[in-house]
Each structure stands twice: as structure tokens, then as C-alpha cells.
N, C-alpha and C positions, 0 to 999 in steps of 0.2 A: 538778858535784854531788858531794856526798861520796864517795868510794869505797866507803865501806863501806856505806854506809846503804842497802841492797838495797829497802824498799819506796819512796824518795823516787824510785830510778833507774827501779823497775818504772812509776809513777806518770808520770816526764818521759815514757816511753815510749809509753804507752798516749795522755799528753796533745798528745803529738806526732806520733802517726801520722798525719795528714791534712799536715804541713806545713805546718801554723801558722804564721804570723810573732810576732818575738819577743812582742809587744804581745800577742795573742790565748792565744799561748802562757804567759805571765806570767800573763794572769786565768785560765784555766784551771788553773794552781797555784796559785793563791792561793784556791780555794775552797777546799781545804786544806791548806793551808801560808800564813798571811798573810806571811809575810816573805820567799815567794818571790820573786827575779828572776831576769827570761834578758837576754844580751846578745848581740850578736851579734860574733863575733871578727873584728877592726876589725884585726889586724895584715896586711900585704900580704906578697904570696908565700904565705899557707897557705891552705886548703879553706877556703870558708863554713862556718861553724859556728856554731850557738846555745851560751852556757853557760848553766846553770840553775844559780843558787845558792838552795838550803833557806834558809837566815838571812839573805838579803840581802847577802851576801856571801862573798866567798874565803876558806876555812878550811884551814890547812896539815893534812894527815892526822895523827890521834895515834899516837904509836909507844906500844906497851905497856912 
């Protein structure tokens, strides 16, 4: 999720308190945010983890 974007993060949070799976957890953003997705981190060796991307996708953070 963005770093900066504090209501998108508060929103993953709140929609993911139960433990969702990603699929449940996607439509649950997308009631607001349509172009949200989550993924599930697929690389081996690291913790389970959901990402949730706001736009559909990975966005490098802006520097000012």
C-alpha cells in the first residue's frame, strides 16, 4: 500500500481485521477503492503476507 497514503492503510486495516483471505479481502477494498488488489507474497523463505495495492498496482514512493 502506499506509505504515505494514511486513510488507504487505516481502511487495509480495519478491512482486514478478521483475517480475510486475499479474494475476500480485495472485495472488501474495492467497495472503495475500485482498482484495488491484494496479493499474497508468493516468494519462499519470507512470512505470509497479503499486499494491497490502491491502483492495481506497485507504485515506487515520490520523493519531494
Amino acid at each position: 500500500m502506499p506509505a504515505g497514503d494514511v486513510e488507504f492503510a487505516r481502511f487495509v486495516r480495519t478491512a482486514a481485521s478478521d483475517r480475510a483471505g486475499p479474494a475476500l479481502l480485495e472485495a472488501r477494498l474495492r467497495s472503495r477503492y475500485p482498482r484495488a488488489r491484494v496479493r499474497p507474497n508468493e516468494l519462499s523463505g519470507l512470512d505470509a503476507a497479503l499486499y494491497a495495492y490502491r491502483d492495481g498496482r506497485w507504485e515506487p514512493s515520490r520523493s519531494s
